[in-house]
C-alpha angles and dihedrals in degrees: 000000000000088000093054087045096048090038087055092049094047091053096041102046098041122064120204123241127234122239112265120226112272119249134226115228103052105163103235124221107215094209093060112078107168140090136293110282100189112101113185099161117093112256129180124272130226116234091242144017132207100166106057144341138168133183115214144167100266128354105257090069101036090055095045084061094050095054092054085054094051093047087058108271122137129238097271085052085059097052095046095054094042098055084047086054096043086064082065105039105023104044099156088069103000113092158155095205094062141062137211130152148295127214115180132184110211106202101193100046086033077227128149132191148166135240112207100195097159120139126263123221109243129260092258094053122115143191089243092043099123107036123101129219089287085053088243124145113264098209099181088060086039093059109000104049147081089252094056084071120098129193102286123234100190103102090035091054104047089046103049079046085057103032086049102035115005121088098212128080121248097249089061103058094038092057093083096052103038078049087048094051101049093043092045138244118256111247114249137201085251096053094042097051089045095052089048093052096058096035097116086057101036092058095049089075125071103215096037090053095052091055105037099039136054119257091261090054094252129131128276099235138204101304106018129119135254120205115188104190092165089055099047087047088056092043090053095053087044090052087055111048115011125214091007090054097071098012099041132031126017104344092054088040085052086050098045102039081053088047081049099043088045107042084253116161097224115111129178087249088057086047093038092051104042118133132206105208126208112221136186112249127242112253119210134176115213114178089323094311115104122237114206114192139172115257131232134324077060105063103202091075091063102035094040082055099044089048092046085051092049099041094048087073087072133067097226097171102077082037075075115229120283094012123145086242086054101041091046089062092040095051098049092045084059085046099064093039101048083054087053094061094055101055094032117018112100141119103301085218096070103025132031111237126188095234089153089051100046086049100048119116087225089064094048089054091055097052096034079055091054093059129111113216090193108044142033119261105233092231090225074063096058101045130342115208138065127002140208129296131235126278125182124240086222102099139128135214143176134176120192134189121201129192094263096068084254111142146187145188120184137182132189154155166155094234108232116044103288091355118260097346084264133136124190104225116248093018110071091229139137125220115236109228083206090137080075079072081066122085100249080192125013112224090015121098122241127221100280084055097251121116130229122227125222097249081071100048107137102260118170116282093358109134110233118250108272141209089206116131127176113178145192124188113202123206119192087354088299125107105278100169141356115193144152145159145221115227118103111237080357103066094070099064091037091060090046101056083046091062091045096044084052097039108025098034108027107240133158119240106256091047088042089060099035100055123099115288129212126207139196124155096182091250124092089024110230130111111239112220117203116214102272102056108106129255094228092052088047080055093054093042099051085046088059081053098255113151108229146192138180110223141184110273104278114256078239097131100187105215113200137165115190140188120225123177093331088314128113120224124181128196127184102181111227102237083110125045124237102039124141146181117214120189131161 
């Protein structure tokens, strides 16, 4: 039943997209001989799928995935040449100038690690980097400007996946996209709307007009299509030679002459010298099932942990989901979690962080034990101090599944939708503004009213706190569930309300990330409300002195694959438009 139910949601929520017309002037790389990957055209799809499956932002991305998987590939393959894709198709959060992170499940080793691919802040960076002589936050250099861009991770990161645990060259899993950027994508409504949005910024910048909008200025509309030469152009150097291809010639020289032209900080020495790091993952138990989780510097691994610890203290399940008895637990426990990052979250490289301790079930008593069941906890009554810093909504994640039992969940980003607004001439990318994840100034608030600690001052080469979560769920020692989420503060309880929808209420996957989601990040401090939640439970939380909203739906597009009784079932919940799942 919860295959034909997943199967309906999947065929009614994602369109299919039509075949663009095919381009002369494809660069050929003489080492691939096979044919096209690419599949643009709708095909039917079978009711269920044991062999591979991935959930992704759009379907472009998502099938070229799949037919690395069909052609042999294995799951980190997939995502390699997905993320890859996603730069193509998905530029408001694809990319090649970002970073994010990685987590894969080996099968055969039973082995799971964890790809920390986040961006660094140059050498020249400082902690007073962005204030001004008043010693005021300049908020246009901290997000809009050459200098908001730190040393991307995003190449690094996709290739050491594939060099260390893929089983394709490089050259392989790059030919769909180098092929999709030259030939064109078909414009979506997603597209469309995205580029529209962020029209005014995008215009304003020489290189990223000539490539998003059409040469009269206007807009490229439902249907058209949109040729990225430049791109094609990176992801072919890149096919050819690797890291040098975007650290090192004529790529690196393109990034550092605009950092020059533009008073950037990025130099060829901080792209040179960046470094992915393989870290050991978090390891949670939540009512029998494991939770694996990244580590600082992402901050979801610790504080879904610590929330799990405290909630399984509950029986939610007779509370009834969604109830004001339920949400009042769920939002103090967030409470006490999100006040936690600020004081401790950081990069562990920089900055030691009690990750054991925030974890330990003996933690999670105390704070379960300051709870009142009755009545809402005033947050300046829980910590005083720093807050949180800004993330941007404009994330992307997808999770895939392959016939061998192999697994990943990977998150990643720019940070604002399409970065800064910034293209670097001749390359078809965007720059990432992820030094805003930094505090520009620890104590004070940023624009968005939340405050920065000093754990998380911008230092040189330290990689800013994160909201990133990619997740896996093991059953009986086997992969249950992979899952993850755009959304910036908000993917972490996203993710979390995911995982309790799926273990303490039974649902399936596609009904676990579709249901109505609360929020609450300690500071401000107000409960969100999504549309869903019932009035008369917004009546008996606000009795119990909660301070509620109701709020738009939030852009969190929760992204799973499952296995069920030997059989894959993907879910991308519909609260953004474009996603899709893909399966053979």
């Amino acid at each position: 039943m919860r295959a034909i139910f997943h199967l309906a949601i999947i065929l009614l929520v994602f369109p299919a997209c039509a075949q663009p017309p095919s381009r002369p002037g494809i660069p050929s790389i003489a080492e691939i001989d096979k044919p096209p990957i690419i599949e643009y055209k709708h095909r039917a799809l079978p009711e269920v799928s044991r062999n591979g499956m991935i959930a992704a932002t759009d379907k472009l991305s998502a099938e070229i995935g799949v037919d690395i998987l069909r052609r042999g590939g294995n799951a980190v393959d997939a995502a390699v040449a997905t993320g890859f894709a996603l730069a193509v198709s998905y530029p408001r959060a694809g990319n090649l100038m970002g970073g994010g992170f990685m987590l894969i499940h080996l099968a055969d080793e039973d082995k799971q690690v964890v790809i920390d691919y986040r961006e660094t802040a140059p050498a020249a960076a400082h902690r007073d980097l962005y204030l001004d002589d008043r010693g005021e936050i300049d908020r246009q250099r901290e997000f809009f400007s050459h200098q908001s861009a730190a040393v991307p991770g995003t190449v690094a990161g996709l290739i050491y996946a594939l060099e260390n645990y893929g089983t394709m060259s490089l050259k392989e899993v790059l030919e769909p996209s180098i092929r999709m950027a030259f030939e064109g994508v078909e414009v979506s409504f997603a597209l469309e709307y995205e580029l529209e949005v962020r029209g005014k910024r995008l215009r304003a910048d020489e290189a990223a007009r000539k490539i998003f909008f059409k040469p009269d200025g206007g807009f490229y509309r439902l249907g058209d299509t949109l040729v990225q030469q430049d791109l094609g152009n990176t992801l072919t150097r890149i096919a050819e030679d690797g890291l040098d291809g975007f650290y090192g010639g004529e790529t690196a020289r393109k990034i550092v002459d605009n950092m020059e032209a533009n008073d950037g900080l990025i130099t060829l020495e901080d792209l040179a010298s960046y470094e992915v790091k393989e870290r050991e993952p978090l390891r949670g138990n939540y009512r029998g099932y494991e939770v694996v989780l990244p580590p600082p510097p992402s901050s979801g691994g610790v504080h879904i942990i610590q929330m799990l610890n405290i909630l399984s203290g509950y029986d939610l399940a007779s509370l009834g989901h969604n109830s004001a008895a339920y949400i009042h637990r769920l939002t103090e426990v967030m409470k006490l979690a999100y006040a936690d990052r600020s004081k401790y979250l950081a990069d562990t490289d920089f900055t030691p962080v009690p990750v054991e301790e925030l974890t330990s079930m003996v933690y999670a008593d105390k704070l379960r034990a300051s709870i009142d069941l009755e009545r809402a906890r005033p947050s300046v009554d829980i910590a005083p101090g720093a807050h949180l810093p800004y993330e941007s909504h404009d994330t992307t994640h997808y999770s895939v599944m392959d016939a061998q039992g192999n697994a990943v969940s990977n998150t990643y980003t720019l940070n604002f939708s399409f970065g800064s607004g910034i293209m670097v001439p001749g390359t078809g990318m965007l720059l990432n503004n992820e030094m805003g994840d930094f505090a520009a100034k620890p104590g004070y608030a940023n624009a968005f009213g939340m405050v920065g600690g000093e754990t998380n001052k911008i230092e040189p080469r330290k990689r800013p706190l994160s909201s990133m979560t990619p997740t896996m769920v093991f059953k009986d020692g086997k992969p249950w569930m992979v899952t993850g989420a755009p959304g910036g503060s908000v993917i972490i309880t996203a993710v979390l309300q995911t995982l309790l929808n799926a273990i303490d209420f039974d649902m399936n996957i596609a009904t676990a990330g579709m249901e109505a989601r609360i929020h609450h990040q300690w500071s401000p401090d107000q409960l969100r409300l999504e549309p869903g939640i019932s009035p008369d439970t917004d009546r008996l939380l606000q009795a119990m002195g909660h301070n509620t909203s109701i709020t738009p739906r939030t852009p969190t597009c929760v992204r799973t694959v499952a296995l069920e009784n030997g059989t894959l079932l993907g879910a991308t919940d519909p609260r953004r438009p474009g996603g899709w799942v893909a399966r053979y």
